[in-house]
PQR file of N, CA, C, O and H, with PARSE charges and radii, in Angstrom:
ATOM      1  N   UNK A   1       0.580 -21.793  10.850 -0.4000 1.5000
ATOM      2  CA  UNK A   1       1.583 -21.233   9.968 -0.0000 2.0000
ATOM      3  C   UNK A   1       1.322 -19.726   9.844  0.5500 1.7000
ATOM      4  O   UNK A   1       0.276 -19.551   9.220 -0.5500 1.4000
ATOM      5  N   UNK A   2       1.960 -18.458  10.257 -0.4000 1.5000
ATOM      6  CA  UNK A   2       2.545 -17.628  10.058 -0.0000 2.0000
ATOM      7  C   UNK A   2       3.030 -17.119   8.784  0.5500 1.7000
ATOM      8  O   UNK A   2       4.178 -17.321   8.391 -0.5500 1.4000
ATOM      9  H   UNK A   2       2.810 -18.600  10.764  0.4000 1.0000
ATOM     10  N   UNK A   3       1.980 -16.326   8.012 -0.4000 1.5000
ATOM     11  CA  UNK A   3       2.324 -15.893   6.549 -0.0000 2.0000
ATOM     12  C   UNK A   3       2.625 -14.420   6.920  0.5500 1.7000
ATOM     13  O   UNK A   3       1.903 -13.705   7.614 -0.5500 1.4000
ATOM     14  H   UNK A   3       1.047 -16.161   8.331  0.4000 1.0000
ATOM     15  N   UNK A   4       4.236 -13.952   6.139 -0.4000 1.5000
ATOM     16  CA  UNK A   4       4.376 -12.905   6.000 -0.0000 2.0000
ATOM     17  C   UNK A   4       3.601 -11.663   5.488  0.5500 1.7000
ATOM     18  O   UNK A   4       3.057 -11.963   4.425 -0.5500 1.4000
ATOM     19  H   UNK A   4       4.823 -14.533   5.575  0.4000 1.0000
ATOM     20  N   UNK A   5       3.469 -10.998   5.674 -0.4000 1.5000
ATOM     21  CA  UNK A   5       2.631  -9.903   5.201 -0.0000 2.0000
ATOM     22  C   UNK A   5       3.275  -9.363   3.618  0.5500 1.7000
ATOM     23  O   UNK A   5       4.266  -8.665   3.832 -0.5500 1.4000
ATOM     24  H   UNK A   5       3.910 -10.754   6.537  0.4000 1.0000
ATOM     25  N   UNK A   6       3.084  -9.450   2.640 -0.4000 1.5000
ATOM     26  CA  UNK A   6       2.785  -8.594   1.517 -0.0000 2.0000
ATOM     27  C   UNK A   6       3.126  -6.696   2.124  0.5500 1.7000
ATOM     28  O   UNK A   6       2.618  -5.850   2.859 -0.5500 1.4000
ATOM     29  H   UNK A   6       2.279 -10.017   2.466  0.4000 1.0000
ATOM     30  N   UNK A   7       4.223  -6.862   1.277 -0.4000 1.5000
ATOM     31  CA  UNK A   7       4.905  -5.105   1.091 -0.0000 2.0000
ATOM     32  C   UNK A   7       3.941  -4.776   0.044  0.5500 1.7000
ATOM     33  O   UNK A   7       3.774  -5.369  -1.022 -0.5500 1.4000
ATOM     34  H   UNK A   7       4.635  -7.550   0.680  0.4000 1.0000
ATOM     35  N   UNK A   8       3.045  -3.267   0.705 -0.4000 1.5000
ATOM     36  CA  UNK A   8       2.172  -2.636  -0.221 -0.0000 2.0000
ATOM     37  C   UNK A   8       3.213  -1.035  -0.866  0.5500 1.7000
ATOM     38  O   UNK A   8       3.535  -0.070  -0.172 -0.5500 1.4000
ATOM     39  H   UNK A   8       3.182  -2.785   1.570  0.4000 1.0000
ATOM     40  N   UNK A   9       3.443  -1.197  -1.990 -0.4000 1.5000
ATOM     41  CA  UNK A   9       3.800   0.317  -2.436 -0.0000 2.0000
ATOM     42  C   UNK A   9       2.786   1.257  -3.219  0.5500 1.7000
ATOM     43  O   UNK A   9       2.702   0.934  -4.404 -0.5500 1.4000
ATOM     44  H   UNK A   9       3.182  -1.981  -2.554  0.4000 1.0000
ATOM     45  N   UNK A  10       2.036   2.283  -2.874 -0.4000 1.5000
ATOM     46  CA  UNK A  10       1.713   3.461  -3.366 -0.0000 2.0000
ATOM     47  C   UNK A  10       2.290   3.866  -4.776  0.5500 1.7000
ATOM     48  O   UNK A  10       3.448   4.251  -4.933 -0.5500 1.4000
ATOM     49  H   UNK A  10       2.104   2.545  -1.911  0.4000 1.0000
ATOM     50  N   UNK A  11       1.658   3.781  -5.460 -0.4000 1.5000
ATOM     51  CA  UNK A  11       2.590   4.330  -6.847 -0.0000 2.0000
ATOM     52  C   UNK A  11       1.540   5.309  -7.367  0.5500 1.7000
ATOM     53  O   UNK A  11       0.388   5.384  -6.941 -0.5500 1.4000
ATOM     54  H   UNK A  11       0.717   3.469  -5.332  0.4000 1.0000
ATOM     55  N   UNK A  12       2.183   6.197  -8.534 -0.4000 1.5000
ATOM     56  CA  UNK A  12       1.345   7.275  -9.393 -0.0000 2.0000
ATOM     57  C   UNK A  12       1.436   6.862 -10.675  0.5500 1.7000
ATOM     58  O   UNK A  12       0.661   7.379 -11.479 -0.5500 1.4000
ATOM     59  H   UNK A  12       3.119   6.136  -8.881  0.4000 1.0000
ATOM     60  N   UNK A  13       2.276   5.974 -11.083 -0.4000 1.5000
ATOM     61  CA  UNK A  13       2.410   5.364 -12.704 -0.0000 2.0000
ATOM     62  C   UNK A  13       1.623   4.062 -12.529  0.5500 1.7000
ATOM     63  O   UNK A  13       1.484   3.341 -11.541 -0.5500 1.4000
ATOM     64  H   UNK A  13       2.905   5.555 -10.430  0.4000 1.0000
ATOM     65  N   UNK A  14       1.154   3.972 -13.765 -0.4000 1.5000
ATOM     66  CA  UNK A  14       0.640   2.402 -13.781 -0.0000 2.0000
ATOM     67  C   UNK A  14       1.890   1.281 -14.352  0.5500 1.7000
ATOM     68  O   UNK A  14       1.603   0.084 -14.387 -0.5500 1.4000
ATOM     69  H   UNK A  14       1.267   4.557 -14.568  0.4000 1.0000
ATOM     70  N   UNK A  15       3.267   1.742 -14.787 -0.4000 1.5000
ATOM     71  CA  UNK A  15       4.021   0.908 -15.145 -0.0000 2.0000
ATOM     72  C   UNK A  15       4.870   1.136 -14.017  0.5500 1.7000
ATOM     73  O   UNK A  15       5.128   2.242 -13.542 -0.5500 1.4000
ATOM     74  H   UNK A  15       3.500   2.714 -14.759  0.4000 1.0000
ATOM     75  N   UNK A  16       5.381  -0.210 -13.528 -0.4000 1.5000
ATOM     76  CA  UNK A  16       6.339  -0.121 -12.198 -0.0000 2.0000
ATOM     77  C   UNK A  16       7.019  -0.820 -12.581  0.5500 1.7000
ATOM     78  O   UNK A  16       6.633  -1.707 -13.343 -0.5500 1.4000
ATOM     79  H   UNK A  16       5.172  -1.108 -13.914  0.4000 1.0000
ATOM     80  N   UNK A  17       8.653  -0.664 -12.100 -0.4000 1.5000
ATOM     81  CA  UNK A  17       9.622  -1.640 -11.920 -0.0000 2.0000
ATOM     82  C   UNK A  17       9.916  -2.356 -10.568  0.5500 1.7000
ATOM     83  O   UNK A  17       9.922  -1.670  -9.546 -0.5500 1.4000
ATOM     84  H   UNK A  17       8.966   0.056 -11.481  0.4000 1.0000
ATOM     85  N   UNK A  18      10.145  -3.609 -10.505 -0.4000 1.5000
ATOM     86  CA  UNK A  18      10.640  -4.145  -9.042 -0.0000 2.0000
ATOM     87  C   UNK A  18      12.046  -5.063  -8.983  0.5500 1.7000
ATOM     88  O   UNK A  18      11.944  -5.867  -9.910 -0.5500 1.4000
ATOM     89  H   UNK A  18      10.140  -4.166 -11.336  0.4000 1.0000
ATOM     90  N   UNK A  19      13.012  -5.227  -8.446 -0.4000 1.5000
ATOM     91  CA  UNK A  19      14.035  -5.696  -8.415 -0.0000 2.0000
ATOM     92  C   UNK A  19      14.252  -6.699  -7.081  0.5500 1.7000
ATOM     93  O   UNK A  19      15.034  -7.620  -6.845 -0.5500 1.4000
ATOM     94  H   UNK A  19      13.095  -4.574  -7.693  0.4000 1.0000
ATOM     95  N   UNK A  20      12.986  -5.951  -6.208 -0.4000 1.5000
ATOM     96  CA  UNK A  20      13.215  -7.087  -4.785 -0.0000 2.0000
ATOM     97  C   UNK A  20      14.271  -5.992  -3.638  0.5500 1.7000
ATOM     98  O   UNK A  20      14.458  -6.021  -2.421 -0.5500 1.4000
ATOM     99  H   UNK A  20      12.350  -5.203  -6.400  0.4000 1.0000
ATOM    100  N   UNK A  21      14.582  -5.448  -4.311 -0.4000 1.5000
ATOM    101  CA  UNK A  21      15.588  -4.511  -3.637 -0.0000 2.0000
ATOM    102  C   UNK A  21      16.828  -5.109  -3.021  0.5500 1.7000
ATOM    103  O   UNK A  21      16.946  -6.243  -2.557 -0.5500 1.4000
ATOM    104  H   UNK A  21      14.430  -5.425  -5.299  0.4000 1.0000
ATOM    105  N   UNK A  22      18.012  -3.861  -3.117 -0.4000 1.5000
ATOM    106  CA  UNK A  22      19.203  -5.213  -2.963 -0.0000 2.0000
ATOM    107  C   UNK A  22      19.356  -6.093  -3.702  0.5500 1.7000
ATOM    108  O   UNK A  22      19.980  -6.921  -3.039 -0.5500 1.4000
ATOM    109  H   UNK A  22      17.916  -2.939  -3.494  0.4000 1.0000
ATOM    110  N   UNK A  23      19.235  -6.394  -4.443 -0.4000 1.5000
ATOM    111  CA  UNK A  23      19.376  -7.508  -5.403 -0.0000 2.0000
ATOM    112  C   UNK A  23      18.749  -9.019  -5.110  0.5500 1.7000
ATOM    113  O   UNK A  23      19.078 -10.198  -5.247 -0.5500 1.4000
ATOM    114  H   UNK A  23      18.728  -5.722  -4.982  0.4000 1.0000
ATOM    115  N   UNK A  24      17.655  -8.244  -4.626 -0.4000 1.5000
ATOM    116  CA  UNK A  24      16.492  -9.781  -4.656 -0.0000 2.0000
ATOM    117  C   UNK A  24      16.284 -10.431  -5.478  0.5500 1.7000
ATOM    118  O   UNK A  24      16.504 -11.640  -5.395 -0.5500 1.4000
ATOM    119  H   UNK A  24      17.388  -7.287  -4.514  0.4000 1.0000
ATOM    120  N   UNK A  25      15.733  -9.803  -6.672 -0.4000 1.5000
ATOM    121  CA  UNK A  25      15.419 -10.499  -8.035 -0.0000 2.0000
ATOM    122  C   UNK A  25      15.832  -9.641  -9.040  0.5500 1.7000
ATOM    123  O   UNK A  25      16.100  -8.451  -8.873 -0.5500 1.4000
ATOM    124  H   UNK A  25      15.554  -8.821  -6.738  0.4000 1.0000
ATOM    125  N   UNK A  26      15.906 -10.530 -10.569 -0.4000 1.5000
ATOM    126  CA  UNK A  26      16.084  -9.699 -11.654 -0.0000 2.0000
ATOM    127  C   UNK A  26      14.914  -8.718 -11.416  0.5500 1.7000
ATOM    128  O   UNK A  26      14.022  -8.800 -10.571 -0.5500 1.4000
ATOM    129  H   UNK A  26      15.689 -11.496 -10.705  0.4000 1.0000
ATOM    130  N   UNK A  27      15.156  -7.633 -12.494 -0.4000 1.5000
ATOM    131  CA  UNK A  27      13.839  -6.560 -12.246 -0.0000 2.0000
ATOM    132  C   UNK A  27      12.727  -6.739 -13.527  0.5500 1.7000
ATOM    133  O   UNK A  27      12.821  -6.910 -14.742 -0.5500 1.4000
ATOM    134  H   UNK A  27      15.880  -7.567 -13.180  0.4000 1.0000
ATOM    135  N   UNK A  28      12.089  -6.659 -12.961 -0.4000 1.5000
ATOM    136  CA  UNK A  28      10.921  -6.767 -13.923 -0.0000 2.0000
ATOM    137  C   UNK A  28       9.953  -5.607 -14.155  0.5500 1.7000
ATOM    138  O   UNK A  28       9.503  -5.045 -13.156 -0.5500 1.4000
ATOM    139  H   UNK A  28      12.012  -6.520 -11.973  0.4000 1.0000
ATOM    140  N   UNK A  29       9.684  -5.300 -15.052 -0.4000 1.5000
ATOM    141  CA  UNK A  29       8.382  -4.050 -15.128 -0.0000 2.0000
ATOM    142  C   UNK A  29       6.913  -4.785 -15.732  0.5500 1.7000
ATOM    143  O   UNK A  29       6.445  -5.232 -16.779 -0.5500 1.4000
ATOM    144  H   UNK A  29      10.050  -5.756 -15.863  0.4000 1.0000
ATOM    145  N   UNK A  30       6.453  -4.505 -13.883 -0.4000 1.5000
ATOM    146  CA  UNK A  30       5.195  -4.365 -14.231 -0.0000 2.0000
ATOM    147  C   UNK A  30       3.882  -3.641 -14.633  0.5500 1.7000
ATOM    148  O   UNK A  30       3.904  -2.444 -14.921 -0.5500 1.4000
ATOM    149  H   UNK A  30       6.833  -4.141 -13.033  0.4000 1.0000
ATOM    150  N   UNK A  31       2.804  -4.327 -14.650 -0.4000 1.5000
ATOM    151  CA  UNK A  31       1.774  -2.976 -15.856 -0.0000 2.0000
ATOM    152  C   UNK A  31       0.380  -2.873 -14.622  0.5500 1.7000
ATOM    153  O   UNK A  31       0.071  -3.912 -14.039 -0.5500 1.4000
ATOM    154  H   UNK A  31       2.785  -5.299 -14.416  0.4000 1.0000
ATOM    155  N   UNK A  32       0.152  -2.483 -14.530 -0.4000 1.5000
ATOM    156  CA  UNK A  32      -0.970  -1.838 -13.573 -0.0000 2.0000
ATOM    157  C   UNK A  32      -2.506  -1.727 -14.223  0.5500 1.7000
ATOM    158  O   UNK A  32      -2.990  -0.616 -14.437 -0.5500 1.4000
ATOM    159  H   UNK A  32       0.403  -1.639 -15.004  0.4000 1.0000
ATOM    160  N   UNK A  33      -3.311  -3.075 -14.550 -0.4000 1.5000
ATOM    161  CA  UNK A  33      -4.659  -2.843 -15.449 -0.0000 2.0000
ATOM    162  C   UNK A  33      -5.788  -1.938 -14.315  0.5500 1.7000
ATOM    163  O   UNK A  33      -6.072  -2.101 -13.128 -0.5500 1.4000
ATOM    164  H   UNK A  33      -2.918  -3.977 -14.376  0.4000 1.0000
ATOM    165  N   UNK A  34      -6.301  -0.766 -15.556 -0.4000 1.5000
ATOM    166  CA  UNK A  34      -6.941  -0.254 -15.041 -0.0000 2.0000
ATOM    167  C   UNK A  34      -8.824  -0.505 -14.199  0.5500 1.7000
ATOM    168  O   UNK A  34      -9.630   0.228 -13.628 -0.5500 1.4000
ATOM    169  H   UNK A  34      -6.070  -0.634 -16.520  0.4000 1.0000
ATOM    170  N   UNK A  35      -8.746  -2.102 -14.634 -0.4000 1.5000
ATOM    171  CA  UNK A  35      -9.866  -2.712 -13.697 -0.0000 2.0000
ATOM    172  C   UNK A  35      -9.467  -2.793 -12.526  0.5500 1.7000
ATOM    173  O   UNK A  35     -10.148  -2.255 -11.652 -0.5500 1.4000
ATOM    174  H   UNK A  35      -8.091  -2.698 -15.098  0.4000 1.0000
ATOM    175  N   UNK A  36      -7.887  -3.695 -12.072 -0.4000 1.5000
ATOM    176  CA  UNK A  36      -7.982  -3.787 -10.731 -0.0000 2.0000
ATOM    177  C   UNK A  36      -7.212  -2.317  -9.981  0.5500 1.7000
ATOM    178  O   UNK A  36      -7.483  -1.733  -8.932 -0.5500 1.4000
ATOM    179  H   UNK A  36      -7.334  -4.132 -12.782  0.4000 1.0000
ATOM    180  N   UNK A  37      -6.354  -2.098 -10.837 -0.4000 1.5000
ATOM    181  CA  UNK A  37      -5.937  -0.860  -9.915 -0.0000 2.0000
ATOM    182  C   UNK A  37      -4.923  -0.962  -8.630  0.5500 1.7000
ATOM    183  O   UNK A  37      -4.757  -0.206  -7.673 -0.5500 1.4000
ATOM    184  H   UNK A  37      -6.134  -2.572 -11.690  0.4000 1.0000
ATOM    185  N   UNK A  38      -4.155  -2.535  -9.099 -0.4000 1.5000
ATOM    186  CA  UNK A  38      -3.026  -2.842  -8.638 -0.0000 2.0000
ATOM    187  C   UNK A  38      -2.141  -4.544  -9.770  0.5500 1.7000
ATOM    188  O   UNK A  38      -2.472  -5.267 -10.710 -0.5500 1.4000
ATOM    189  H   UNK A  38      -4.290  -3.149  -9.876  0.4000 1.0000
ATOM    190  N   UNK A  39      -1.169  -4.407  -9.001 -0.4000 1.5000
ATOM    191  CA  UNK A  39      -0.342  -5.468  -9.410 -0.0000 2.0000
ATOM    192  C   UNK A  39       0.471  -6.267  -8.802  0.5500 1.7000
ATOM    193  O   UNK A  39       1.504  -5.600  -8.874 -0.5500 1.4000
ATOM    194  H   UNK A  39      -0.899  -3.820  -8.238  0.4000 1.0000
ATOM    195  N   UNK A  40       0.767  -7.269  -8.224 -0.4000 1.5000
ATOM    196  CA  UNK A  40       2.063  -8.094  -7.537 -0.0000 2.0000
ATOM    197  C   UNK A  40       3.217  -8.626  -8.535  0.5500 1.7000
ATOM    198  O   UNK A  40       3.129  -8.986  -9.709 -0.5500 1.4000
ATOM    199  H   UNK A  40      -0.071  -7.811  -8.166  0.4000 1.0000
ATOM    200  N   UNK A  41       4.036  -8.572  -7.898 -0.4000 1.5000
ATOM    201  CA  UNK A  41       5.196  -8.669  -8.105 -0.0000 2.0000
ATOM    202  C   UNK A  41       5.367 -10.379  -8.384  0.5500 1.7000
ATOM    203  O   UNK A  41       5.511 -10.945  -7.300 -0.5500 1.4000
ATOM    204  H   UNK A  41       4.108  -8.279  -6.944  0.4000 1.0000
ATOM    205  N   UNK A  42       5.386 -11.256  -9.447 -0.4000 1.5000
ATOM    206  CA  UNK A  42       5.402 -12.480  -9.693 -0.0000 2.0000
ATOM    207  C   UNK A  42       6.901 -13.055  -8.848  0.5500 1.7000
ATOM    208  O   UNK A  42       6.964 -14.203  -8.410 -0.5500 1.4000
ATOM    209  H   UNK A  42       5.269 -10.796 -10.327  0.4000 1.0000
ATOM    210  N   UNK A  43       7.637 -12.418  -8.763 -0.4000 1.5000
ATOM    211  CA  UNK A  43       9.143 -12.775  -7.454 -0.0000 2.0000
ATOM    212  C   UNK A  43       8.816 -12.640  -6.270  0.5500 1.7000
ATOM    213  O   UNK A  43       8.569 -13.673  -5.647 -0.5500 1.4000
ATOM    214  H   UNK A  43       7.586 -11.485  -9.120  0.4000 1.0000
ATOM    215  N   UNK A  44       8.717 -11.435  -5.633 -0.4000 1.5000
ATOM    216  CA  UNK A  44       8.646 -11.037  -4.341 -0.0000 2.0000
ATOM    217  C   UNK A  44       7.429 -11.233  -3.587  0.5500 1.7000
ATOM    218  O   UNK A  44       7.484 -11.639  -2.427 -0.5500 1.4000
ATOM    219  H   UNK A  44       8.918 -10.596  -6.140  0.4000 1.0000
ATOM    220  N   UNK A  45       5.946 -10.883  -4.366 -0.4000 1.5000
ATOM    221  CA  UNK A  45       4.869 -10.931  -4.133 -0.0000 2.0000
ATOM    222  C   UNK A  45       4.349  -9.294  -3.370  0.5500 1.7000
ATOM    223  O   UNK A  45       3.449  -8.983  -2.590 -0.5500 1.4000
ATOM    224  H   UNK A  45       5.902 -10.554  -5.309  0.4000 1.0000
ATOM    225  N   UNK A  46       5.681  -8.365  -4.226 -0.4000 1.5000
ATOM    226  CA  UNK A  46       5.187  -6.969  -3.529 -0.0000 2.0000
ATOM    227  C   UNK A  46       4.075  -6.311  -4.255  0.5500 1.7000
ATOM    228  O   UNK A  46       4.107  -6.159  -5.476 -0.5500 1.4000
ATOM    229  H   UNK A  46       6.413  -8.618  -4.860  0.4000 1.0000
ATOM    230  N   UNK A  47       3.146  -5.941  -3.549 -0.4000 1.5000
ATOM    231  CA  UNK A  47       2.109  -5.600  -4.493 -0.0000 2.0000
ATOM    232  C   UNK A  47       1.762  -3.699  -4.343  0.5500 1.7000
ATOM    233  O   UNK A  47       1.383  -3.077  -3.350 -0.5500 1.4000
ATOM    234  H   UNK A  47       3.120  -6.064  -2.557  0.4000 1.0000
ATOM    235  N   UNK A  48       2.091  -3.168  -5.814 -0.4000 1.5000
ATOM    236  CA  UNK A  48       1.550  -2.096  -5.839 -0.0000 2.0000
ATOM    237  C   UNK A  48       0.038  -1.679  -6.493  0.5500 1.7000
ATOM    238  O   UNK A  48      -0.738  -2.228  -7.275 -0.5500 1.4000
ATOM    239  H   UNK A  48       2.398  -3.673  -6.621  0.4000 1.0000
ATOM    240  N   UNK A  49       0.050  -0.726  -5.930 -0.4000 1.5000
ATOM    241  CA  UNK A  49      -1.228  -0.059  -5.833 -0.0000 2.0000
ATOM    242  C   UNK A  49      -0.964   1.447  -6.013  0.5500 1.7000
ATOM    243  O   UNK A  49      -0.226   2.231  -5.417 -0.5500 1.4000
ATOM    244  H   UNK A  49       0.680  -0.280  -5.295  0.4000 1.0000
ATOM    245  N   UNK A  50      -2.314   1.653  -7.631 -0.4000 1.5000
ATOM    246  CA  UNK A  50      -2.689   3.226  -7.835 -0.0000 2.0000
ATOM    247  C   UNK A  50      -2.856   4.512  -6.763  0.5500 1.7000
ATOM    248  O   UNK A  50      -3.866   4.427  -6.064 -0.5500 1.4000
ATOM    249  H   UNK A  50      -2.913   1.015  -8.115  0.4000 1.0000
ATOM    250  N   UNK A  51      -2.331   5.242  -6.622 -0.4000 1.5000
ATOM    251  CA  UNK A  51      -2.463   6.457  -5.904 -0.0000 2.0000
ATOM    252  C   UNK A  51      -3.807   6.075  -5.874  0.5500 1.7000
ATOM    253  O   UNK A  51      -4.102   5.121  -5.155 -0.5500 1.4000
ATOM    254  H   UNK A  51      -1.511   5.312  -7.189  0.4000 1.0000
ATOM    255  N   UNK A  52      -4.606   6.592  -6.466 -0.4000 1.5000
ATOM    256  CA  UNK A  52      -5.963   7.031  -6.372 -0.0000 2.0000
ATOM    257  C   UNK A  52      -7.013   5.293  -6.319  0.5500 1.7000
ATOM    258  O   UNK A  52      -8.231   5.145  -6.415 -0.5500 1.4000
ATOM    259  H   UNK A  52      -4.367   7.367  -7.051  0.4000 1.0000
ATOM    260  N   UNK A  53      -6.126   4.444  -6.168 -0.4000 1.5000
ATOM    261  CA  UNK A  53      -6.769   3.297  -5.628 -0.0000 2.0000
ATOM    262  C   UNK A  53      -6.754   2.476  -4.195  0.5500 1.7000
ATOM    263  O   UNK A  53      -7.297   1.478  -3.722 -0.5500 1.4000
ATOM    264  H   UNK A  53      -5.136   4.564  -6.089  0.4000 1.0000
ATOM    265  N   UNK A  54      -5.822   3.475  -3.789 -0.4000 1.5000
ATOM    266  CA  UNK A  54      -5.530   2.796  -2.516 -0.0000 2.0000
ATOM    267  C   UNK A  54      -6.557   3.321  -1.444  0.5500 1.7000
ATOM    268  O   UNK A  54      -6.898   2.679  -0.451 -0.5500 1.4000
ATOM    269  H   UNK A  54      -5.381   4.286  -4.173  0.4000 1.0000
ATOM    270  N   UNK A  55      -7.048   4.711  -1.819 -0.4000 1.5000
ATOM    271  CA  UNK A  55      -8.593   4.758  -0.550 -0.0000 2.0000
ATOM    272  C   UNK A  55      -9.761   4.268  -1.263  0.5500 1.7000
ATOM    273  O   UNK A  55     -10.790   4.854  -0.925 -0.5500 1.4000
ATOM    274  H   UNK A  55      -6.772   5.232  -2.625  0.4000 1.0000
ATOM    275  N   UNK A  56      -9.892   3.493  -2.027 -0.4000 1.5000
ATOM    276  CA  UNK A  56     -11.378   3.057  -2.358 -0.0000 2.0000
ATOM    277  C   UNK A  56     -11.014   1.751  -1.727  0.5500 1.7000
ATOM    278  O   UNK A  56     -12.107   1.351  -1.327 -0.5500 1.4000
ATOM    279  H   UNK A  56      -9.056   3.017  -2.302  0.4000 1.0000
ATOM    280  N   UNK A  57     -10.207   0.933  -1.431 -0.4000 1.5000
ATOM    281  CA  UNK A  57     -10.073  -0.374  -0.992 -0.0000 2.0000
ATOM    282  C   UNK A  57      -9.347  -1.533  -1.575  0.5500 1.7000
ATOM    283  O   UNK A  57      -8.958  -2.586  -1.071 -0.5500 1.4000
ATOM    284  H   UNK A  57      -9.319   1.259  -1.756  0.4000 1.0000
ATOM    285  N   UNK A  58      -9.258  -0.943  -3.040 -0.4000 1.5000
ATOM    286  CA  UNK A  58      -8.938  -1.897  -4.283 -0.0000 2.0000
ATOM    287  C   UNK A  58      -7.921  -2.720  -3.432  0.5500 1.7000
ATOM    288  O   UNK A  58      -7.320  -3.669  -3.935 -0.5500 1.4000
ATOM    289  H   UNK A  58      -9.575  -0.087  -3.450  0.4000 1.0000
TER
END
């Protein structure tokens, strides 16, 4: 089985909105805790990630 890959977005806010784009899903705003230094998207499964977390590995 062939699992799609997870859309990573770069962000600079820790509060994000996601909609799925196109009208994938209602939109939701998500919150970005500063332990992990990202968040997925409970619809889409797009997961963003802190500017300044995305070169440490988080």
């Amino acid at each position: 089985m062939n699992k799609v890959p997870k859309e990573v977005k770069e962000v600079t806010a820790s509060r994000v909105a996601c909609d799925g784009g196109a009208g994938g899903h209602p939109r939701v705003w998500l919150q970005i805790s500063g332990e992990l230094g990202w968040v997925e998207c409970p619809y889409c499964d797009c997961k963003f990630v802190l500017k300044n977390n995305l070169d440490t590995g988080h």
